[in-house]
Each structure stands twice: as C-alpha cells, then as structure tokens.
LUMBA-982717 format. One record per residue (C-alpha): x, y, z; residue number from 0. Coordinates in Angstrom, 1 decimal, decimal comma. Each point is the difference from the previous one (the first is absolute). Layout:
N
u_v_w_resi
X_Y_Z_NUM
...
This chain:
407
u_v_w_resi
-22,0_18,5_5,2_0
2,7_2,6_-0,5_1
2,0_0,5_-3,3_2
3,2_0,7_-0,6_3
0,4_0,5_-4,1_4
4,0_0,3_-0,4_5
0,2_1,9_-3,3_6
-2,1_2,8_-1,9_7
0,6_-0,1_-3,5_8
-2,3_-1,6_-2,6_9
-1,8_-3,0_2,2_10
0,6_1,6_2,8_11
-2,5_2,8_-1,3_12
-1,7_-2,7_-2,1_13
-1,2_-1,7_3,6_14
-1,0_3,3_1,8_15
-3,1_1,0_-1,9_16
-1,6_-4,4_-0,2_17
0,9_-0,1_4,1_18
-2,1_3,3_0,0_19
-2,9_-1,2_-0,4_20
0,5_-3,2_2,2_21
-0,9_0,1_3,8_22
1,9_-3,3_1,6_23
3,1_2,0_1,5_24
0,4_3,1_2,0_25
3,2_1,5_-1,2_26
2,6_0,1_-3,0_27
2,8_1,3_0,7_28
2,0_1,1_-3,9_29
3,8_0,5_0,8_30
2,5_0,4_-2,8_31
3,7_1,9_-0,1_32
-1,4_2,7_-1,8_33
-3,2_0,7_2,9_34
-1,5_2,8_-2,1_35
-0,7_-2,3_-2,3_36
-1,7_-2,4_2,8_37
-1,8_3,2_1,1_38
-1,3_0,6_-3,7_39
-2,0_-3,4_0,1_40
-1,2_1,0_3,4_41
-0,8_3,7_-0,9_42
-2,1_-1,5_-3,5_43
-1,7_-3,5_2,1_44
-0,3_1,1_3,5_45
-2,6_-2,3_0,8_46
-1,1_2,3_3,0_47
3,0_0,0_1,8_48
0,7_-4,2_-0,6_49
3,0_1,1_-1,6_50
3,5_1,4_1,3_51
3,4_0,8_-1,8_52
3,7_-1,1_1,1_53
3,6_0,0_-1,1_54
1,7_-3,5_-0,3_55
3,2_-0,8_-1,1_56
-1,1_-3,6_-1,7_57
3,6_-0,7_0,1_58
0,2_0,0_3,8_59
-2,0_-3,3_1,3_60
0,1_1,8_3,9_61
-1,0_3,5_-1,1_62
-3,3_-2,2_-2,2_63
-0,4_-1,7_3,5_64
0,2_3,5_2,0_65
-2,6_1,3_-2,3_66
-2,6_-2,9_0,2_67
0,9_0,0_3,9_68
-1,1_3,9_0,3_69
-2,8_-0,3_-1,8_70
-1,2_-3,1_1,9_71
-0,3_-2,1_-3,7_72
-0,8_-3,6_0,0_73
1,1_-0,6_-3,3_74
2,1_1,7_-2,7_75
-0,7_-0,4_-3,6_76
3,3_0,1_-1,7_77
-1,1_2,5_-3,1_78
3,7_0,7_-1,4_79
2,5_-1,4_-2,9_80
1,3_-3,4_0,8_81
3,5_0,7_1,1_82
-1,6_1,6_3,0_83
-2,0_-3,2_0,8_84
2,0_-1,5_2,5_85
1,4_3,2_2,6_86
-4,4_0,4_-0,3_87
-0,2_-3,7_0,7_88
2,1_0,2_2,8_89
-1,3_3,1_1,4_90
-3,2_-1,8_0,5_91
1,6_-2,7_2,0_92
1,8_2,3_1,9_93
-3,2_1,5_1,1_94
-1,8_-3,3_-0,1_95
-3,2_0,8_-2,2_96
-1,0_-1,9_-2,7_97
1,0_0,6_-3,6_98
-1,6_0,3_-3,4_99
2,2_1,3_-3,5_100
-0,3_-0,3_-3,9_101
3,0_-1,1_-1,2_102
3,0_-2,5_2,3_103
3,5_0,2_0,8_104
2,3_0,7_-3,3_105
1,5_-3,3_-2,1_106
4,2_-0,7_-0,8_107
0,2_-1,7_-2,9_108
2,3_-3,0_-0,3_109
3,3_0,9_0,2_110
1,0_-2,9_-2,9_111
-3,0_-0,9_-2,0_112
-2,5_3,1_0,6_113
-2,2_-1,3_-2,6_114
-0,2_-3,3_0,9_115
0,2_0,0_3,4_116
-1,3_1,8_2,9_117
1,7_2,3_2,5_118
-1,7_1,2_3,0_119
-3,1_0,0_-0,8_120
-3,0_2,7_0,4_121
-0,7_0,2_3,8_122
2,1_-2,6_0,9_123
1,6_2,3_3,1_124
-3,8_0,6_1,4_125
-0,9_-3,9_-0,3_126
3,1_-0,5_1,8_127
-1,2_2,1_2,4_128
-3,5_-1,4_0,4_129
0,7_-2,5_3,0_130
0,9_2,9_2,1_131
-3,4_1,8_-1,1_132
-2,3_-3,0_0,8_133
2,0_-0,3_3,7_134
-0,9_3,3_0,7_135
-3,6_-0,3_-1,2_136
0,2_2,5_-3,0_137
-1,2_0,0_-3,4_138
2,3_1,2_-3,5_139
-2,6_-0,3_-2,4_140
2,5_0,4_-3,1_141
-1,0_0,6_-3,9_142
-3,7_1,6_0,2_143
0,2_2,4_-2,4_144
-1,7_-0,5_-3,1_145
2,7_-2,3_-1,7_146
1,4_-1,8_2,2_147
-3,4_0,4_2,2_148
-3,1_0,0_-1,9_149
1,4_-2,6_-2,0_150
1,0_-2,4_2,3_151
-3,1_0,1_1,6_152
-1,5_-1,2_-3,2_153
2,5_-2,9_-0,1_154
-1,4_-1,4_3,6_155
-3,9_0,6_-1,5_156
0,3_-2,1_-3,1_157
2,1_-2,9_2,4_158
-3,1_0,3_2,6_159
-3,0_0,6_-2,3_160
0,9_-1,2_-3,4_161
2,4_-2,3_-0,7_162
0,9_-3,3_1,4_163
3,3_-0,3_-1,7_164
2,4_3,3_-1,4_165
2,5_-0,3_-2,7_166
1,4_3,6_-0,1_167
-1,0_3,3_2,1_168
0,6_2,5_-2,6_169
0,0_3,8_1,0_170
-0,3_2,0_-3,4_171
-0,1_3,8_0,0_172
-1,2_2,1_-2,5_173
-1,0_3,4_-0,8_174
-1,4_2,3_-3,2_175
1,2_3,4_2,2_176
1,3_2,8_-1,7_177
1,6_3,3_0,7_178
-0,2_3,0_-1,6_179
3,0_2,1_-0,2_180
2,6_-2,7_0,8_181
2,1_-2,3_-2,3_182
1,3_-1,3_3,2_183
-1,7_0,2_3,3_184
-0,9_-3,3_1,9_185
-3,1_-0,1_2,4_186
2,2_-1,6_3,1_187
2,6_1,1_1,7_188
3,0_-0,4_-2,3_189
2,2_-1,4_2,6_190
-2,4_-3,1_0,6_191
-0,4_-0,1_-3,6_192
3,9_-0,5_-0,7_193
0,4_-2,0_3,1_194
-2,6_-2,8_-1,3_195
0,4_0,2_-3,7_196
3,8_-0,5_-0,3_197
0,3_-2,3_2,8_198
0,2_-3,6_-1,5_199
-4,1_-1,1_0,5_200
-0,6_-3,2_2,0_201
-2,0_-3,1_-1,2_202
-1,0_-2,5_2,6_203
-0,4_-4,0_-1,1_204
-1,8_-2,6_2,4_205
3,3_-2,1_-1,3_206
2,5_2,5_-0,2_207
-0,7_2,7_3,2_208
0,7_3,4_-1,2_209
2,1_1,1_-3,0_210
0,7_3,2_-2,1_211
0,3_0,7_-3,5_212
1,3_3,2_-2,1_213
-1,7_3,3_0,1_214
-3,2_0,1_-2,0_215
-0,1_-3,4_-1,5_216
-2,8_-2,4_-1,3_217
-1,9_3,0_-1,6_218
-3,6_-1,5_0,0_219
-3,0_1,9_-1,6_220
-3,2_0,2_2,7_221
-3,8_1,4_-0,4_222
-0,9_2,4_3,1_223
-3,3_1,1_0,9_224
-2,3_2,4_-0,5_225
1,1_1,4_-3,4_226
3,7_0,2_0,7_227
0,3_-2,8_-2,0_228
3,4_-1,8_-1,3_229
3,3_0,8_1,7_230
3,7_-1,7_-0,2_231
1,2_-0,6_3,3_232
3,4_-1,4_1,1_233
1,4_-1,3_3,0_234
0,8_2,1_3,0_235
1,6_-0,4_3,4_236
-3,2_0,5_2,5_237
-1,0_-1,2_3,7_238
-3,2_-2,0_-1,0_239
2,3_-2,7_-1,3_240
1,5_-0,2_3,2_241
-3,0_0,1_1,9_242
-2,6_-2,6_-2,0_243
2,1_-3,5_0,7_244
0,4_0,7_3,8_245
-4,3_-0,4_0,4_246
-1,2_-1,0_-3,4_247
0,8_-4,0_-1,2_248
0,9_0,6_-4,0_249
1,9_-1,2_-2,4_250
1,6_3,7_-1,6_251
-0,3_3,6_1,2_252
1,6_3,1_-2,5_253
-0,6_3,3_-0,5_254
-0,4_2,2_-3,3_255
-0,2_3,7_-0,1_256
-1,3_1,9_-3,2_257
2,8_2,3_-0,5_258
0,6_1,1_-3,5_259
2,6_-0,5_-2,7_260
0,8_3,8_0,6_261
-0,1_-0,2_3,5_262
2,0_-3,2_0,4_263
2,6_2,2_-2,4_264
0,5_2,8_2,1_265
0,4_-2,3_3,4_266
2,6_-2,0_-2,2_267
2,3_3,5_-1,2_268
-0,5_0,9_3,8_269
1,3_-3,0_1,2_270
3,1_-0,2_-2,8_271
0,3_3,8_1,4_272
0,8_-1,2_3,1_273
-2,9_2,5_1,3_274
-1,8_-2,6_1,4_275
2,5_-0,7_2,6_276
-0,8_0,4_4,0_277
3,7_0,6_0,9_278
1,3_3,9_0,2_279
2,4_1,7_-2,5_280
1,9_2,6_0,5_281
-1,3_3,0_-2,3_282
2,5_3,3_0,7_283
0,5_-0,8_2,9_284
-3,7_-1,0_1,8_285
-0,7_-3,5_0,1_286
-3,5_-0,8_-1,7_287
-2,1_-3,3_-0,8_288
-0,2_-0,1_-4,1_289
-3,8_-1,6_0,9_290
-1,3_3,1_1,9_291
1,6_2,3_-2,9_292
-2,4_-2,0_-2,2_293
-2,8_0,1_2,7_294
0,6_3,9_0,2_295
0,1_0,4_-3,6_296
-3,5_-1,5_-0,8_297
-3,5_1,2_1,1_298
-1,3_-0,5_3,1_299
-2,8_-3,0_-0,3_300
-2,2_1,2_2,0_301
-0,1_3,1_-2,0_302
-1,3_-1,7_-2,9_303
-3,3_-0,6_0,2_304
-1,3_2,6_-1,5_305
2,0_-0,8_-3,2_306
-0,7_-3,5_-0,1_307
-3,2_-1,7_-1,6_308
-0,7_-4,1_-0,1_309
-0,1_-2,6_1,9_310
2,3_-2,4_2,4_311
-0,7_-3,8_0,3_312
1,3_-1,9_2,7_313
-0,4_-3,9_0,6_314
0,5_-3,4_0,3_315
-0,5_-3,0_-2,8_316
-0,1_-3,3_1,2_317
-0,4_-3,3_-1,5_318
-0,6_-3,5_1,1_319
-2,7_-1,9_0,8_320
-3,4_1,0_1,1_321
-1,9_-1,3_3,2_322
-2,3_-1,7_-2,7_323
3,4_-1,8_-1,5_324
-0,5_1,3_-2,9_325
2,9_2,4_-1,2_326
-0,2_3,4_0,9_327
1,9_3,5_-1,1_328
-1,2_3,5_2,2_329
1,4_3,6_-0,1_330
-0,9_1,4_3,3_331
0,8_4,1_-0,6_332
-1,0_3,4_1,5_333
0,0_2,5_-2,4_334
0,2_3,8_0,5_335
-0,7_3,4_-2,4_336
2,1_2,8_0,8_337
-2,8_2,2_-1,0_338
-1,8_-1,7_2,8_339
2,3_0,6_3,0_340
1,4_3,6_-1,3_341
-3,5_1,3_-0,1_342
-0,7_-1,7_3,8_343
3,2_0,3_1,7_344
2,5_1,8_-2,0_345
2,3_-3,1_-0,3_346
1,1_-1,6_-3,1_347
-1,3_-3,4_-0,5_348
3,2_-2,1_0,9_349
0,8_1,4_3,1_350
-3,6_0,2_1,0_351
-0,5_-3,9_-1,4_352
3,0_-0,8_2,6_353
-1,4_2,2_2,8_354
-3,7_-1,5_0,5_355
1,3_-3,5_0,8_356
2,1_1,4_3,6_357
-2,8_1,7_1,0_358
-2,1_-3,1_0,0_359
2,6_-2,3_1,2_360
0,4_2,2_3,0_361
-4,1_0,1_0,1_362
0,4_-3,7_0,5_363
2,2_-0,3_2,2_364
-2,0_2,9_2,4_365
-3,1_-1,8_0,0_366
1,7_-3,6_0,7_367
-0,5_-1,8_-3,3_368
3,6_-0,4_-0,8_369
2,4_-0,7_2,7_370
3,3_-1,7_0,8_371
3,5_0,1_1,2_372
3,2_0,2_-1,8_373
1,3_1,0_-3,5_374
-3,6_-1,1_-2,3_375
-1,2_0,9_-3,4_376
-3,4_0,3_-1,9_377
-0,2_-3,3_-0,4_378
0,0_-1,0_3,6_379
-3,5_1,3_0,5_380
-3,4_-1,0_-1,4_381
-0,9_2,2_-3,1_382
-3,3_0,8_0,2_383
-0,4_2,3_2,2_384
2,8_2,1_-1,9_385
-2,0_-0,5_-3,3_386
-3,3_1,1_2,0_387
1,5_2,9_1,2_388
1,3_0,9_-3,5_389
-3,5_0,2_-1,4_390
-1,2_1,8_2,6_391
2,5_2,7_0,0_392
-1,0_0,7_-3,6_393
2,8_-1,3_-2,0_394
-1,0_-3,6_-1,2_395
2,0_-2,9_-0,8_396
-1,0_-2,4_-3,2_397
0,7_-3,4_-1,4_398
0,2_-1,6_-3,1_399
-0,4_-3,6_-1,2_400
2,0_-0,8_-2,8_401
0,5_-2,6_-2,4_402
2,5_-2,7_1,5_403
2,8_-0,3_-2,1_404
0,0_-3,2_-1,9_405
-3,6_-0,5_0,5_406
C-alpha cells in the first residue's frame, strides 16, 4: 500500500508517529499547501525513508490526483478541514484509488425551517456519488476518525455482539482537559469546531427519518469513564448520526458533545458577531473570511499539548434489549490522557485520539479484512477486527454496563 495523507496539521502529524511503528504499507506520501510543514513530519518520523513530502493545493481535485498519480499512491487519506473534502474526494476518483477521510462533505441547513428541518445533509454529495464508485470498483471509506469512526464502529459491535433489539445509538463526548495559559483555546481545529457546533444538529427517528433541532439543545448530564466523571453535553451537528441508520436497525440515533457553559458562550457572541461566517468581507480593501480571522487569532491545536493536562472520552451509549431479552444499557468509549500521547508522540490527546483510528482502517483494508466498493462507512464492516487492532496498538477501548433506565 501507498499513502497519500492530504493535509499536515494536527492529525495529519497526529497519524505520522502511530503509522511509524506499523509495517503493512510501503510508502506515505504527507502533502499539504504549506510542504515545509509536510517535510517537518517527514524530517521528525522518517520511518527509514517510508516517508516523502509534497505540495497540494487541497482545493484543486486534479492537482490531489496529479500528486497521488506521481507518487504511484493507491489510496489518499483525506487529512484536511471539511470544506476541502470533496475537490480531495474527487481527486481520488480522478486518479481512481480508493479513499479514506475523517470528517464528510459540509451540511446547508434548511433554507425555511433550519431547526426543524434538514437541508443537505452531511455527505449527502459523496453518497450521491457512491454508484459511480462501486461501478468502478473503488472504495470511499467515509467517517473513520475517532468520532464519527471509532464510534460508529461501536454502534455495529453492540448490534452484532450484544443486543438483539436497539432503542437509541447515543454518541456522547466528554472530556476533563485543561489548558494552561488559555481562557480560550479549543483542542480542534476551530473551523470544524464552528462548522459543527452552530450548524443546526440532526436527530434521526425510525418514524420520523432525519430532523434537526436548535443549536445546543436538550442539555443532558452524563458519567464518563475513567475519573473524568460527570459532564453536560448538548446536541451537536456530527456525521455518526448520518452514518448509524444506513447499517444499524434502531429506533433513535443523536449526538451530544460536552462543551461548556463558557465555551458554548463564546461560539454564541462569535456567531451574533457574524465571525463565524464562511463568506468573505471586504476589510480595507482585501477580501477575508471572518472564520479564518478567528482561526488565525487562536492557538494552533496542535501546539497545545504541552499545556494541556486530562483526559478525552469518546463513545457510544446504546440501549435496548440484550441477546438474553432482558433490557440492556452499554457505553462503549476509548479514552485517551494527554499526558500519555505528549510524552510518546508529541501530539495532544484529541488529535492523536482521531489519528489512530485511519491508520488502522487503512491496516485493514491492506491486509484484506475490510473491503468494498462505493461510498461506505464504519458500519459497513465487521467490528472486531477494528476493536482487536485497537488493543493491540496500545490504546484500548472499554465498556460499561449500566443500569437500564426504568429498571
């Protein structure tokens, strides 16, 4: 197997030290617009010569496909913000290898009824692709990062291994992190963050199809792992709930992020600001994005790590029915301390958390275990071996039983 990884900032070098130490592909290829930066990861991971640096304009779907066509790639691993997903998407058609990325194609919401109804939808324009990918014998895998990724490949384990019936596929994410120095300094890339927080978040119903609500609503209190303990989360726009109902049979599927009262505050003045907006104003006389004045104003998150301290919780609470009929209430999570991955890899534990689940997607799909054509998520493949891998490459996943509510 031969890489492509289209962007070099936090998961980018996140993935570069965990595919290190992995031996199923012969060549990663890191390109980004800025190549020193690509070179960086390269110059600190060379992997004895494995690795190679390239400029890509991620904008550019033929100029992605010219790259992955020079350096004979086989697949490219879309590494970059969302609203490059699909010029990288279609770059890989265009050179016809298979695909892998982290987050899909951007939402619009509902002209009319934005918290009611939905727009287009996340990924919508790659699924509306994925004919075309199956006819010419390629695989998208879409949404393997950590969340959507990780977590959706906890939603197919409890349908296959644990429960005959679901009610609700619950993705909760929490976190105890902190950062020293910063009143304000979020551990993602700002863009993403704004993108999925003030987007009206999407419920899906059995009965209803998919729906959206208003930004941060149904505030519910949930208990994460390992000492992180009780966090309020609220609802978010985020790809697993658009993933889950296409393989999983269940009645409900949401997502809740652990955000903050302060942090929801400051996304809320942004947004009445208008500095949240995509579209260009004109600022004496050059034309400039409000969002990447915010972006540019904040740290750097994968500069953080050495100022950060706690832990992040990812996962996936389902209810239902267990395969002994009785009722049944799981968290499936991975959890991972940023004290842990600074002092191995010199990545902060959210980008890193997101960076291990591509590298062994891609090790799955080199050695044959998961394989298809067309435009697929997590949930199209069996989960175990993803799980085994996860264990064996040192970072654990978890589980635990809960009381049923009502029981």
């Amino acid at each position: 197997m031969r890489i492509l990884v289209v962007g070099s900032g936090g998961v980018g070098s996140a993935f570069a030290p965990i595919a290190a130490r992995r031996d199923f592909y012969e060549h990663i290829v890191f390109a980004d617009i800025d190549e020193a930066k690509a070179q960086r990861i390269v110059d600190r991971y060379g992997a004895g010569g494995r690795f190679a640096a390239a400029k890509v304009d991620a904008t550019d779907a033929t100029q992605v496909a010219d790259v992955a066509r020079a350096h004979d790639c086989d697949i490219i691993l879309n590494a970059a913000d969302p609203r490059f997903v699909m010029p990288i998407f279609l770059g890989a058609l265009e050179a016809g290898v298979n695909y892998m990325d982290m987050a899909m194609s951007l939402s619009e919401p509902h002209p009319e009824r934005p918290h009611e109804e939905v727009g287009k939808k996340l990924g919508d324009d790659q699924f509306a692709m994925s004919d075309l990918w199956e006819d010419r014998g390629a695989l998208a895998l879409v949404g393997i990062g950590i969340e959507p990724g990780a977590a959706d490949v906890f939603a197919r384990y409890a349908a296959d291994h644990l429960f005959s019936h679901i009610d609700e596929v619950g993705v909760r994410d929490g976190a105890n992190l902190e950062i020293e120095g910063y009143d304000f300094a979020p551990t993602f890339s700002i863009w993403t963050t704004i993108e999925e927080c003030l987007n009206p978040p999407v419920i899906w119903e059995k009965d209803r199809g998919w729906f959206t609500t208003a930004p941060f609503s149904e505030p519910e209190t949930f208990t994460f792992p390992e000492g992180i303990g009780e966090v309020e989360c609220v609802n978010v726009e985020h790809e697993e709930v658009l993933l889950v109902p296409r393989w999983v049979d269940c009645r409900r599927v949401t997502f809740k992020y652990g955000l903050g009262d302060e942090f929801i505050q400051v996304l809320e003045t942004l947004h009445k600001l208008g500095l949240d907006r995509v579209e260009k104003v004109s600022v004496r006389g050059v034309e400039v994005s409000p969002r990447d004045v915010v972006a540019a104003a904040l740290p750097d998150p994968m500069t953080l790590g050495d100022k950060m301290s706690g832990k992040t919780c990812a996962g996936t609470w389902i209810t239902g029915t267990g395969t002994d009929g009785a009722p049944r209430e799981a968290y499936l999570y991975h959890v991972v301390d940023n004290e842990q991955t600074w002092k191995d890899d010199g990545a902060q534990a959210v980008v890193w958390q997101t960076a291990i689940n591509p590298v062994i997607g891609l090790e799955l799909i080199a050695n044959g275990t998961w394989r298809g054509a067309g435009v697929l998520g997590p949930e199209a493949f069996d989960a175990v071996p993803f799980l085994d891998l996860l264990n064996e490459y040192g970072s654990p996943w978890g589980m635990t039983e809960m009381t049923p509510r009502g029981a």
